[in-house]
N, CA, C and O atoms as a MOPAC input file, in Angstrom:
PM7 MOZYME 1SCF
protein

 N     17.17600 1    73.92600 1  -141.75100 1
 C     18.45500 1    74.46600 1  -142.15700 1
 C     18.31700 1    74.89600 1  -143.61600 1
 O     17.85900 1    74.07300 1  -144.40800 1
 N     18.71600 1    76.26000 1  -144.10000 1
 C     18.51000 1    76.70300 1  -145.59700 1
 C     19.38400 1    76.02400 1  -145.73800 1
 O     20.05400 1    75.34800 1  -144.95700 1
 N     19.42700 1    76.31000 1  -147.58200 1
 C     20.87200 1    75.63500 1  -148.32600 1
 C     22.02900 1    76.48700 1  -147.80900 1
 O     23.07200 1    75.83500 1  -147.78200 1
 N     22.18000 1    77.95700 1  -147.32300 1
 C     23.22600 1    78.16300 1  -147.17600 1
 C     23.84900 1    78.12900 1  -145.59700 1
 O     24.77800 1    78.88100 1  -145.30200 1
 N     23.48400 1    77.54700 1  -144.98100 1
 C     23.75500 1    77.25200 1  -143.48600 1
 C     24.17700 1    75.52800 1  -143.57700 1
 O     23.44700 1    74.60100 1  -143.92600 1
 N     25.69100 1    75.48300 1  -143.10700 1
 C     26.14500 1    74.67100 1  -143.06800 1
 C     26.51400 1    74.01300 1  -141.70500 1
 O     26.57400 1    74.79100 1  -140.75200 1
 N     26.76900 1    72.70300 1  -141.47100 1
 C     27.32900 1    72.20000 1  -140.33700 1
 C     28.64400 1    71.67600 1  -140.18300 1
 O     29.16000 1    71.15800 1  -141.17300 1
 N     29.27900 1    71.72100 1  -139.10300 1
 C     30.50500 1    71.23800 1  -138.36700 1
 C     30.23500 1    69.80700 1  -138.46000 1
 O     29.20600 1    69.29200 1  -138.02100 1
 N     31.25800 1    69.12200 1  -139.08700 1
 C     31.32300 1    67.51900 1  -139.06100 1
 C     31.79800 1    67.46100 1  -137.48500 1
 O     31.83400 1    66.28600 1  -137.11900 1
 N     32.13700 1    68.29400 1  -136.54400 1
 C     33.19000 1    68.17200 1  -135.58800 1
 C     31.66900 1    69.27300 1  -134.32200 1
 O     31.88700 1    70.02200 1  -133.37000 1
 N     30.85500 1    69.01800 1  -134.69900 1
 C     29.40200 1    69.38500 1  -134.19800 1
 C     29.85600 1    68.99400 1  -132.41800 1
 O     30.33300 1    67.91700 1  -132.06100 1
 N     29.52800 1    70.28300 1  -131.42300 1
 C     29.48200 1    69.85200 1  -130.17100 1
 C     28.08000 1    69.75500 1  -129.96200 1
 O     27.71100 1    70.00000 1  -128.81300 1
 N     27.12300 1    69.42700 1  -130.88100 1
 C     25.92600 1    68.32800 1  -130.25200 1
 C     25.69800 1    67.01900 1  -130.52300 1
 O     24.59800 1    66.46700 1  -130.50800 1
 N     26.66000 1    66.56700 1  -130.75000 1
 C     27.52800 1    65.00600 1  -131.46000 1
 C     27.17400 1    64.56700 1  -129.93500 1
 O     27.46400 1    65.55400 1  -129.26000 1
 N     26.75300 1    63.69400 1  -129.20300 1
 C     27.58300 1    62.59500 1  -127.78700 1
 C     29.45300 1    62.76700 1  -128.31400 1
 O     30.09200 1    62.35300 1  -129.28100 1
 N     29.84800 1    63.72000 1  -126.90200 1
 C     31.15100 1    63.10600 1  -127.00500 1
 C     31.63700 1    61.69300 1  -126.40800 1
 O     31.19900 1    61.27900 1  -125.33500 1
 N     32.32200 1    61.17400 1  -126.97400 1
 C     32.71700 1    59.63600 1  -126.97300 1
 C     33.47000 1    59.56500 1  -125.74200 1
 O     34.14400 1    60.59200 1  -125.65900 1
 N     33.68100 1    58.69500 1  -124.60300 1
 C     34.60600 1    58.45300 1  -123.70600 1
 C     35.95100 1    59.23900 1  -123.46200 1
 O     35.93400 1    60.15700 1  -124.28200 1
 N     36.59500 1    59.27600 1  -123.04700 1
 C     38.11700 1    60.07100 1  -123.34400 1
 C     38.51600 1    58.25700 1  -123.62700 1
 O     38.99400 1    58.28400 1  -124.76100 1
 N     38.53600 1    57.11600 1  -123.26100 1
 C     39.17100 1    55.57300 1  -123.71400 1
 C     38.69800 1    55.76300 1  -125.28700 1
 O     39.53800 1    55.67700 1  -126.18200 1
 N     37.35300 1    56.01500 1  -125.56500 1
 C     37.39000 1    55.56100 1  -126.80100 1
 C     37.81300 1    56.40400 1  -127.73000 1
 O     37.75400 1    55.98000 1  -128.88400 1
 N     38.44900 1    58.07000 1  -127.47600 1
 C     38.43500 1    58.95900 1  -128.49000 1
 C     40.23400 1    58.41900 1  -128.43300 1
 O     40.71100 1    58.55200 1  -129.56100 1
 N     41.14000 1    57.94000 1  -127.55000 1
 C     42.25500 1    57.53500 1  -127.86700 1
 C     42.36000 1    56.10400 1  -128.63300 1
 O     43.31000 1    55.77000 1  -129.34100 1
 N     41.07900 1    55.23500 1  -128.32900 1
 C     41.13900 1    53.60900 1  -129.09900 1
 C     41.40300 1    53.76900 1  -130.71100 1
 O     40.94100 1    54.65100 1  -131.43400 1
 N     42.33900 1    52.59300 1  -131.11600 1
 C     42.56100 1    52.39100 1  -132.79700 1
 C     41.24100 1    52.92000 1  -133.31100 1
 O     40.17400 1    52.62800 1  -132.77200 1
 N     41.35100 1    53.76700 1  -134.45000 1
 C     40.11100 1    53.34000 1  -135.20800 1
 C     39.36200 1    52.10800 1  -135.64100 1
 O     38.14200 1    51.96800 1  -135.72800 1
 N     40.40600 1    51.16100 1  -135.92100 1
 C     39.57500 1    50.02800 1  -136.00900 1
 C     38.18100 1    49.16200 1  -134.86600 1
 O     37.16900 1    48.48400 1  -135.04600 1
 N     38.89200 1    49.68400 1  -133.80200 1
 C     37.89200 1    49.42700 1  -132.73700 1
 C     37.06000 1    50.58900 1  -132.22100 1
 O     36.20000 1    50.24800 1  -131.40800 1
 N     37.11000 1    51.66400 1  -132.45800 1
 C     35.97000 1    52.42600 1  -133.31400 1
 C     34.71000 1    52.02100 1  -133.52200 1
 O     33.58700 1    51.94200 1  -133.02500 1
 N     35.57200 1    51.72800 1  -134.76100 1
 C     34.71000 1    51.43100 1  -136.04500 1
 C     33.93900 1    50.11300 1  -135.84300 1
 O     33.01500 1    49.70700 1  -136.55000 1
 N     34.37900 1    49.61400 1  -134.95000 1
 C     33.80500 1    47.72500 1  -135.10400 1
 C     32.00100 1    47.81700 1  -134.03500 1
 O     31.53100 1    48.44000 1  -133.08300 1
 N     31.56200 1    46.67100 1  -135.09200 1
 C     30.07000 1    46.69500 1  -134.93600 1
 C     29.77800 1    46.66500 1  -133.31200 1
 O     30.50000 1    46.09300 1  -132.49600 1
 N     28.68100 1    47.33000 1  -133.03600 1
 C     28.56300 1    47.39500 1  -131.39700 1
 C     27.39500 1    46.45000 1  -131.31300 1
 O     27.05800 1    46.36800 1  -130.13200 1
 N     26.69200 1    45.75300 1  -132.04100 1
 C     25.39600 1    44.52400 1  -132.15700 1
 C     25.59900 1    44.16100 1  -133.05700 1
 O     26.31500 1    44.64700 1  -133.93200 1
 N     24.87300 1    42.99000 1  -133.05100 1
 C     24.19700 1    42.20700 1  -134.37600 1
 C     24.22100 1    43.01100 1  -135.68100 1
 O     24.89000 1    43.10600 1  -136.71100 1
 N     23.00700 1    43.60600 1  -135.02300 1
 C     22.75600 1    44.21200 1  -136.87400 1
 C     23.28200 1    45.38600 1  -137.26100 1
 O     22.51300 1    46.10200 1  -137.90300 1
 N     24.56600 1    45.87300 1  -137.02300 1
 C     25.88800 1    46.20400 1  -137.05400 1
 C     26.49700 1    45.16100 1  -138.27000 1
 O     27.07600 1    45.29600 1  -139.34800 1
 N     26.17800 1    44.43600 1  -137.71900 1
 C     27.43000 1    43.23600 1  -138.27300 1
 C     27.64800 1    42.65600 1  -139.40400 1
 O     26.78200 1    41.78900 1  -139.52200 1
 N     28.57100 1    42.66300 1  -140.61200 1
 C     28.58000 1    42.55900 1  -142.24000 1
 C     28.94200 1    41.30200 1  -142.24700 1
 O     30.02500 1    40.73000 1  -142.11900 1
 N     27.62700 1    40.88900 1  -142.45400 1
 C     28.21000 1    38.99700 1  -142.90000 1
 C     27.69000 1    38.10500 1  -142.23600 1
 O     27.20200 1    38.60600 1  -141.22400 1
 N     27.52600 1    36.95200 1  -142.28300 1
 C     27.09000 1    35.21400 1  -141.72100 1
 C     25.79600 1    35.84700 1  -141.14300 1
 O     25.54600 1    35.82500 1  -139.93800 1
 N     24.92200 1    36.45900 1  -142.15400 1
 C     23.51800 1    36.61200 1  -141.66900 1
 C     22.78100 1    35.28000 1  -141.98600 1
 O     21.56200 1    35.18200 1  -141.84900 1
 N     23.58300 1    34.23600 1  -142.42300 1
 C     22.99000 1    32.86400 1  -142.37600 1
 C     22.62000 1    32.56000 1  -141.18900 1
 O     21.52400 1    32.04100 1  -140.98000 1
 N     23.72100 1    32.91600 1  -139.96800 1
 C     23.61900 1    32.60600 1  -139.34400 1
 C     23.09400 1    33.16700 1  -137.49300 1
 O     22.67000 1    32.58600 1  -136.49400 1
 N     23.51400 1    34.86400 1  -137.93800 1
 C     22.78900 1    35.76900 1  -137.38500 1
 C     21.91200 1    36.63000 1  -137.82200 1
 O     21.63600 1    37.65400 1  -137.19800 1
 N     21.45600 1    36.35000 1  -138.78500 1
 C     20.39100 1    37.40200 1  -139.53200 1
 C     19.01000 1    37.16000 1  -138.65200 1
 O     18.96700 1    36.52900 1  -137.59600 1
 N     17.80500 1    37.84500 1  -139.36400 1
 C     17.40500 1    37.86100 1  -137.95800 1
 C     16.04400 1    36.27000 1  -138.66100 1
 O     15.53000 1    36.00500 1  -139.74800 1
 N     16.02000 1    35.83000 1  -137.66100 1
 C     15.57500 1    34.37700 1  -137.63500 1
 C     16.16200 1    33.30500 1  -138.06200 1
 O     15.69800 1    32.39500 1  -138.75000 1
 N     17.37600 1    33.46600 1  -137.55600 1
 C     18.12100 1    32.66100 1  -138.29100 1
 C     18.97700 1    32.12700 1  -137.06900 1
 O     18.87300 1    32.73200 1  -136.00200 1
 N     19.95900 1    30.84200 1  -137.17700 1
 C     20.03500 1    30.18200 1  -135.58000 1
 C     20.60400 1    30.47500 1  -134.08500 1
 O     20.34400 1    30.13200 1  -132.93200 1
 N     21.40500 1    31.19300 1  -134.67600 1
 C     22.13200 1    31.96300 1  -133.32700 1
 C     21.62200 1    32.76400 1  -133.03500 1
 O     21.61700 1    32.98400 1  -131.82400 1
 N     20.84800 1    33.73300 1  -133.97100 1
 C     20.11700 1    34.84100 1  -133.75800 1
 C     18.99500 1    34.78800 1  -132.52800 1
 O     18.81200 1    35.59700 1  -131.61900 1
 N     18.06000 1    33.08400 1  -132.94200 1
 C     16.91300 1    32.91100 1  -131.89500 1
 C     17.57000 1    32.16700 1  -130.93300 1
 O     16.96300 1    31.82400 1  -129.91800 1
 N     18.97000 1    31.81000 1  -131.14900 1
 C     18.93100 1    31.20400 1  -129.61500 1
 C     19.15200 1    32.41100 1  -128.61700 1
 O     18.89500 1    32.39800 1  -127.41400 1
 N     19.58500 1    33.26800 1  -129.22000 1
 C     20.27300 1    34.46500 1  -128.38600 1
 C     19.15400 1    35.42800 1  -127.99900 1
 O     19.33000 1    36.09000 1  -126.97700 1
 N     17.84900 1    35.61400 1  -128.79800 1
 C     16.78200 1    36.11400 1  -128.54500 1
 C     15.99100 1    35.27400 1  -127.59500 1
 O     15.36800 1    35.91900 1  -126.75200 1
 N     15.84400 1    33.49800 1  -127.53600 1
 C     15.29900 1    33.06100 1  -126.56300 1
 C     15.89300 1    32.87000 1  -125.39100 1
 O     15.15500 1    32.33400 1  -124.56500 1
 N     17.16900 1    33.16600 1  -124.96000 1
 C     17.60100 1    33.14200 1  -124.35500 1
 C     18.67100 1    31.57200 1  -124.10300 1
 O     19.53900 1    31.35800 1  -123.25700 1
 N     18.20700 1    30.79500 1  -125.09400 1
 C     19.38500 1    29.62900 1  -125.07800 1
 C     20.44900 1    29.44300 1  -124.85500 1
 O     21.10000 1    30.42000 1  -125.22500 1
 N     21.36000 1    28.32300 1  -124.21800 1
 C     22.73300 1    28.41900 1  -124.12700 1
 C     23.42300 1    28.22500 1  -125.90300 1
 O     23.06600 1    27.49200 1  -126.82500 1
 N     24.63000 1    29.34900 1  -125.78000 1
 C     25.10200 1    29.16100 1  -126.96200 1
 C     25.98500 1    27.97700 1  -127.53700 1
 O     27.02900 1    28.09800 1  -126.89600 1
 N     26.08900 1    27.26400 1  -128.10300 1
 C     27.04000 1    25.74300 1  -128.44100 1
 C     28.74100 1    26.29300 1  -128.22400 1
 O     29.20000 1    27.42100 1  -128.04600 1
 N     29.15800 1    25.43100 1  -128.29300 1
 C     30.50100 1    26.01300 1  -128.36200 1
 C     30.69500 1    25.62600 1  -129.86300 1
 O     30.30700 1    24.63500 1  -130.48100 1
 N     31.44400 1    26.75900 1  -130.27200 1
 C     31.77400 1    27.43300 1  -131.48600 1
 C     33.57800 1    27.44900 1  -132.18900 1
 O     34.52900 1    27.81800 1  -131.50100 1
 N     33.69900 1    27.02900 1  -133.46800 1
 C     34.83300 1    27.30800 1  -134.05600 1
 C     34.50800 1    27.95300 1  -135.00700 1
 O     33.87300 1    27.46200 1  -135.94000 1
 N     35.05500 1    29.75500 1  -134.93200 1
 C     35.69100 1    30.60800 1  -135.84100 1
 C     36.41100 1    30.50000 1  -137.05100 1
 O     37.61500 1    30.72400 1  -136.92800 1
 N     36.00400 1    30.21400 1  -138.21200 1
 C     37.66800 1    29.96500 1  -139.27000 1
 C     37.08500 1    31.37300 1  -140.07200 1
 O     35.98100 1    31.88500 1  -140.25400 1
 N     38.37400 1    31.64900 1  -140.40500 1
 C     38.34200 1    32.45600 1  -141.58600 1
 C     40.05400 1    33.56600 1  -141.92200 1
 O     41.07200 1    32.88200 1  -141.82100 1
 N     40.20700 1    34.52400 1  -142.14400 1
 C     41.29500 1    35.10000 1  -142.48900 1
 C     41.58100 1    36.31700 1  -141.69100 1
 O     40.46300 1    36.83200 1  -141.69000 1
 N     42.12300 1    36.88300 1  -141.20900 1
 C     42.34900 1    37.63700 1  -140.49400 1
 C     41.84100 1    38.99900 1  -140.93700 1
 O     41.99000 1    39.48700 1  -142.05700 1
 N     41.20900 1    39.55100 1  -139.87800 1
 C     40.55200 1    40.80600 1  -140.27800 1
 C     39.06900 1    40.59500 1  -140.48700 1
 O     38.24700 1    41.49700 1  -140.65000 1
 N     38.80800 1    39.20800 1  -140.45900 1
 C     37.19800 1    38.93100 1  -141.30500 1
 C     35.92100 1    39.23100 1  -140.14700 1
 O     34.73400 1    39.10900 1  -140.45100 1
 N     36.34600 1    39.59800 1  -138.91900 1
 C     34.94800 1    39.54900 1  -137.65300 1
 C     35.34200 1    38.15700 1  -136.86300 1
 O     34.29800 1    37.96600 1  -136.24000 1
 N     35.88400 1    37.48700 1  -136.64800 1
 C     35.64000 1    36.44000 1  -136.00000 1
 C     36.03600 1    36.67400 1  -134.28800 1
 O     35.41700 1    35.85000 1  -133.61500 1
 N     36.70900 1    37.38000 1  -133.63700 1
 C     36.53100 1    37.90700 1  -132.51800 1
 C     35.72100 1    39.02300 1  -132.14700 1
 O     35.52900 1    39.29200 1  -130.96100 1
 N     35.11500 1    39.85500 1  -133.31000 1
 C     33.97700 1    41.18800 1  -133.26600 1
 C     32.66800 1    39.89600 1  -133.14500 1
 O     31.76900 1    40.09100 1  -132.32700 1
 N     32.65600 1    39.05500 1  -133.70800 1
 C     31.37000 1    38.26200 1  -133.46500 1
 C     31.19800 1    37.63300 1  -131.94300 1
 O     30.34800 1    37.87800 1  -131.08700 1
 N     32.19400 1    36.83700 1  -131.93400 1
 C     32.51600 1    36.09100 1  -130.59000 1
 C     31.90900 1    37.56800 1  -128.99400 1
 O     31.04900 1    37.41600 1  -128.12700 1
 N     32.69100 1    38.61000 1  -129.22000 1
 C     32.33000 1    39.73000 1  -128.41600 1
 C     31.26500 1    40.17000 1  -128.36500 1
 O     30.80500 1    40.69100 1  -127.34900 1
 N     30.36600 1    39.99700 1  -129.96600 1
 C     28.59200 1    40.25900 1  -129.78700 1
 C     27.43400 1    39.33100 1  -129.12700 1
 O     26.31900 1    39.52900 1  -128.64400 1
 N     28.33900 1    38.13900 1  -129.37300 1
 C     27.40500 1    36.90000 1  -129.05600 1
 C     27.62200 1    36.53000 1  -127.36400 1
 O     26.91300 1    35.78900 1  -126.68400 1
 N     28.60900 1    37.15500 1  -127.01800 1
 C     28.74500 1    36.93100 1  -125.65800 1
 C     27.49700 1    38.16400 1  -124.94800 1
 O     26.51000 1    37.97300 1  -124.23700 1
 N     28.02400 1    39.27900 1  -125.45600 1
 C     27.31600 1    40.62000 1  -124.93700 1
 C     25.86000 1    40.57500 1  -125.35800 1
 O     24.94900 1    41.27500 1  -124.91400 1
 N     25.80000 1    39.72900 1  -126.19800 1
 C     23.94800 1    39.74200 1  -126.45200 1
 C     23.17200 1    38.67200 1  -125.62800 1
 O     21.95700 1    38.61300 1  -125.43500 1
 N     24.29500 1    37.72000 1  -125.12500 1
 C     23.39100 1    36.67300 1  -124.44400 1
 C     24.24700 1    36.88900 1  -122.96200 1
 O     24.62900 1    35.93200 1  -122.28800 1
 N     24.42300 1    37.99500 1  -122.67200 1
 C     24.66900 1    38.59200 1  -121.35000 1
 C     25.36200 1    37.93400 1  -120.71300 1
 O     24.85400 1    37.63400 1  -119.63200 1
 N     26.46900 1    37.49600 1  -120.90600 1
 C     27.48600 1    36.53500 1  -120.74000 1
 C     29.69100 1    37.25100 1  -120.58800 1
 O     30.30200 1    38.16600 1  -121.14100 1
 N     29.96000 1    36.52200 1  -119.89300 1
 C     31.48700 1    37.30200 1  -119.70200 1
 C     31.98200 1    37.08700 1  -120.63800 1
 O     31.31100 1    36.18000 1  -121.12900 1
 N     33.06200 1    37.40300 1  -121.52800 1
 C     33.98300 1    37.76500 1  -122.39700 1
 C     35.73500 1    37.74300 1  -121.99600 1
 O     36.20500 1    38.69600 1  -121.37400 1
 N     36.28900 1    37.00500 1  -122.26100 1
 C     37.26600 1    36.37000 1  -122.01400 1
 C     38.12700 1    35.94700 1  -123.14200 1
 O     38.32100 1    34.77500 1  -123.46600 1
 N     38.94600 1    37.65600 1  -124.07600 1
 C     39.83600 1    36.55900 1  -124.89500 1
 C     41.01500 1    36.71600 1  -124.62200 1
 O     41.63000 1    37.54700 1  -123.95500 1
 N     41.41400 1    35.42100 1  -125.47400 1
 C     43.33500 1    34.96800 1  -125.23100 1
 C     43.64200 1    34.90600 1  -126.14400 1
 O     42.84900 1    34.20100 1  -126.76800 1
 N     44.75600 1    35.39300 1  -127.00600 1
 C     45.41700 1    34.90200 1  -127.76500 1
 C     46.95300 1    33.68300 1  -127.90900 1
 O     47.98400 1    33.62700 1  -127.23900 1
 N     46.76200 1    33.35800 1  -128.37100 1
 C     47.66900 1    31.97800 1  -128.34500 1
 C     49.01000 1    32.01400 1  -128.65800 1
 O     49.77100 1    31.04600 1  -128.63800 1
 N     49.39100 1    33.58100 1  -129.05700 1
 C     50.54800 1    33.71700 1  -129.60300 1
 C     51.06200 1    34.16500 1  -128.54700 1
 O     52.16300 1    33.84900 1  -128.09500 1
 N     50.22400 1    34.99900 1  -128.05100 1
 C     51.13700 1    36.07900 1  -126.83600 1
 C     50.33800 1    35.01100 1  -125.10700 1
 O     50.63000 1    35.45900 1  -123.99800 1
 N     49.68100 1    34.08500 1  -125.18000 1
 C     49.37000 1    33.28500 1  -123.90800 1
 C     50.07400 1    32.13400 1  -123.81800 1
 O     50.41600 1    31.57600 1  -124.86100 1
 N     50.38000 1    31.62900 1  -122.66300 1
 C     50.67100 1    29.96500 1  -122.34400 1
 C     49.43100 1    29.25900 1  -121.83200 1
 O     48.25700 1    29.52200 1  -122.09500 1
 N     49.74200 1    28.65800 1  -121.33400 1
 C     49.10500 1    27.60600 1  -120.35900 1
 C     48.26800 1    28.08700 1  -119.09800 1
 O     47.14000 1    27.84600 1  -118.66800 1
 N     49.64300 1    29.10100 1  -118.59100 1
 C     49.30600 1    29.56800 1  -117.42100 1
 C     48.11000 1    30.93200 1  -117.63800 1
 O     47.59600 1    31.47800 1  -116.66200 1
 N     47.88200 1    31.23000 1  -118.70500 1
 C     47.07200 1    32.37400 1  -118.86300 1
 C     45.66400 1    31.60400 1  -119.43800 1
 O     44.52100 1    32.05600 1  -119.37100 1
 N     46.04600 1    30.44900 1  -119.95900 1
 C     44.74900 1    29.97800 1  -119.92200 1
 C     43.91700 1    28.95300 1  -118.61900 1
 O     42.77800 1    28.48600 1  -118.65300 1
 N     44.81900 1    28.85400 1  -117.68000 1
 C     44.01100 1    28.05100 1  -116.54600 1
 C     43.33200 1    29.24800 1  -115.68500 1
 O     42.26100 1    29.21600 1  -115.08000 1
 N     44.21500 1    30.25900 1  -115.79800 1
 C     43.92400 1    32.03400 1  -114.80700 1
 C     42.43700 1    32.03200 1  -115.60400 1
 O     41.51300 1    32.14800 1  -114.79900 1
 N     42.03800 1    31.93500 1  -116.90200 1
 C     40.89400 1    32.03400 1  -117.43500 1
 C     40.16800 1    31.61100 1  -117.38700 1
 O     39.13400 1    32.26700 1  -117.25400 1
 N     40.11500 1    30.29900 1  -117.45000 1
 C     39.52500 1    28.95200 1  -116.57700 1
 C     38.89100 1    28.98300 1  -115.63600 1
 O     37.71300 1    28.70300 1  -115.41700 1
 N     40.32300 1    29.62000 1  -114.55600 1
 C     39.38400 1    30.11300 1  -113.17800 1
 C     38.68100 1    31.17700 1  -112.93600 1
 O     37.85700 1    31.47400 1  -112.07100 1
 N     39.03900 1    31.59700 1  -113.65000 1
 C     38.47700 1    33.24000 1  -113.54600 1
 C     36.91400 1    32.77600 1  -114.15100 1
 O     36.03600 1    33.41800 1  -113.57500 1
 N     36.44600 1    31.93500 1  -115.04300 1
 C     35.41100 1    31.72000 1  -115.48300 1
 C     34.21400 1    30.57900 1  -114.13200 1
 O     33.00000 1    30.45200 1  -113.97400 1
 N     35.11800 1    30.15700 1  -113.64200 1
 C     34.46300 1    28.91600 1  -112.77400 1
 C     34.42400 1    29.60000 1  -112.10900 1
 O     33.29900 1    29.39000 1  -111.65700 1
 N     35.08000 1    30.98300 1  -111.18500 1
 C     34.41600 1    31.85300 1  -110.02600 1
 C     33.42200 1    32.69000 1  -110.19700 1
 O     32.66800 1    33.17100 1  -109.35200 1
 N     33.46800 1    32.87500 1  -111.61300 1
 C     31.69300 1    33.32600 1  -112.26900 1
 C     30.55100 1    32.78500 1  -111.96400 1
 O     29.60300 1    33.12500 1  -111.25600 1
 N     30.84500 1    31.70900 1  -112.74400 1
 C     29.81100 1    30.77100 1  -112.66600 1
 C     29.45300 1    30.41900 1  -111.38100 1
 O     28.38500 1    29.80700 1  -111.37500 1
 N     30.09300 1    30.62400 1  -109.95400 1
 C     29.40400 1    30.43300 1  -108.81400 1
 C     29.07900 1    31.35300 1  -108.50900 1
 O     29.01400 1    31.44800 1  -107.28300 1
 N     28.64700 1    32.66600 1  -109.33800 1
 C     27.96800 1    33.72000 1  -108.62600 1
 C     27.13100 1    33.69000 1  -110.22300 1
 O     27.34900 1    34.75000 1  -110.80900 1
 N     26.55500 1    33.06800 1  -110.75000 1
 C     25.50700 1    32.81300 1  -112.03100 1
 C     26.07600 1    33.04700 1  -113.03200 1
 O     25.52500 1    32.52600 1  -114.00100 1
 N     27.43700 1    33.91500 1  -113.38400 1
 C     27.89500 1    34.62700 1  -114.83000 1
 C     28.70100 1    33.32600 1  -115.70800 1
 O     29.82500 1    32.85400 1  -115.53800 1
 N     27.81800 1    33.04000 1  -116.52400 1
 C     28.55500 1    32.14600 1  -117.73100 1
 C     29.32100 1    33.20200 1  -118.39600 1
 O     28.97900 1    34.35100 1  -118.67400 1
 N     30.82700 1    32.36100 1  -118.66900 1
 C     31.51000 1    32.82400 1  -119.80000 1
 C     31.68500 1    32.21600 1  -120.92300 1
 O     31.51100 1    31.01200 1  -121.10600 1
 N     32.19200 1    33.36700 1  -122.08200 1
 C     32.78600 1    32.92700 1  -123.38200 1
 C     34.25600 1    33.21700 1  -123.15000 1
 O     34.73400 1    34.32600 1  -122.91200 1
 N     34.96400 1    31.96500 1  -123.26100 1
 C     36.20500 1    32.06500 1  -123.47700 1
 C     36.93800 1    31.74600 1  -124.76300 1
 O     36.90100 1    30.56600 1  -125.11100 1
 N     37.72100 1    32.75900 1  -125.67000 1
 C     37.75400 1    33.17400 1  -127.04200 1
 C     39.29000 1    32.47400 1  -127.37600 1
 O     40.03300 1    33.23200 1  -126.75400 1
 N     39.72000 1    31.96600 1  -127.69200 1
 C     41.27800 1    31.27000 1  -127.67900 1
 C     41.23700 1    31.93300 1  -129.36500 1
 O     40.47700 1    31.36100 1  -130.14700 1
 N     42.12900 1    33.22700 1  -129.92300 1
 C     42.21600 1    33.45000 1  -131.38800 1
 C     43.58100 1    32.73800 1  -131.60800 1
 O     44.23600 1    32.50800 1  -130.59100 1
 N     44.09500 1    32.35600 1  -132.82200 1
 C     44.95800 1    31.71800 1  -133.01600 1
 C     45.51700 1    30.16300 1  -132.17200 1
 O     46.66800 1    29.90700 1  -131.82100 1
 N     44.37200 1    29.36100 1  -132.02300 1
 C     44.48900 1    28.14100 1  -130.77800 1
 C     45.49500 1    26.82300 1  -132.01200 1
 O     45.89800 1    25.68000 1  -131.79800 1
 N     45.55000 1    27.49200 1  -132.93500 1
 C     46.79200 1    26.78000 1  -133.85900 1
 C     47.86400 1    26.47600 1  -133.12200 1
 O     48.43500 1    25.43100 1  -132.81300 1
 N     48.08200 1    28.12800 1  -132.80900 1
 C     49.47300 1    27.99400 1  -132.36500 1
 C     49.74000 1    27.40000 1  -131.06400 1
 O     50.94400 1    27.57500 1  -130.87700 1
 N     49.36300 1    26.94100 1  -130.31800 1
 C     49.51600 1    27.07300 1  -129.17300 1
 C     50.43200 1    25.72500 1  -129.29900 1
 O     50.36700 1    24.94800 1  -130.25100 1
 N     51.35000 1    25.57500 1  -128.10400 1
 C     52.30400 1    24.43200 1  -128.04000 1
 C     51.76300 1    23.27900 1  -127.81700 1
 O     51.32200 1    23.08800 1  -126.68300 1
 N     51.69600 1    22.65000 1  -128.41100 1
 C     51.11000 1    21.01600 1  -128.31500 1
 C     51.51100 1    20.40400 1  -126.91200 1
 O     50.72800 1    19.58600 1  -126.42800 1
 N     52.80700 1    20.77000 1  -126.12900 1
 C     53.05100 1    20.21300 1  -125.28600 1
 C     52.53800 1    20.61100 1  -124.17000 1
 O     52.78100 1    20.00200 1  -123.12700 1

């Protein structure tokens, strides 16, 4: 390309994107599609580092608590670590779920698992949920 031949940011030899994803928020867009995508806790996913090799050897993952502030990755992670260790994905939120949406999940996970598919089931905000 000379200097004076320019390109279309809006290029039809781009991959056009889904018709779901060209209507999705930008934010989910934008959010990391792997690992090394991903800005942050390379303590802990960087590469040789512990989640990283369990997920490369194929290990079961521990069960896990998320803290941090809203907006920070903690369900963009939860969604990589499921999808990298080839596993179902299952979240709830606690504000807008009861009880009854978490046993449907429950089961929905135990009828997996009798056809081999382990799940991650993601509870964001499990603060809230009614004590009773």
């Amino acid at each position: 390309m000379d200097a004076w031949e320019s390109r279309s940011l809006f290029s039809t030899d781009a991959p056009q994107p889904a018709a779901s994803e060209g209507t999705a928020p930008l934010a989910d867009r934008m959010r990391p599609r792997s690992l090394s995508e991903f800005a942050g806790q390379t303590h802990l996913v960087g590469e040789g580092r512990l989640l990283r090799r369990l997920i490369d050897s194929k290990g079961v993952l521990p069960s896990l608590i998320l803290w941090g502030a809203p907006g920070t990755g903690k369900t963009t992670l939860a969604r990589l670590l499921a999808e990298q260790s080839g596993l179902k994905f299952i979240p709830l939120s606690a504000v807008f779920s009861g009880v009854k949406d978490l046993r449907e999940a429950i089961q929905e996970a135990r009828k997996s698992a009798r056809y081999g598919t382990r799940t991650v089931l993601f509870i964001d905000e499990i603060h809230r949920f009614n004590k009773a």
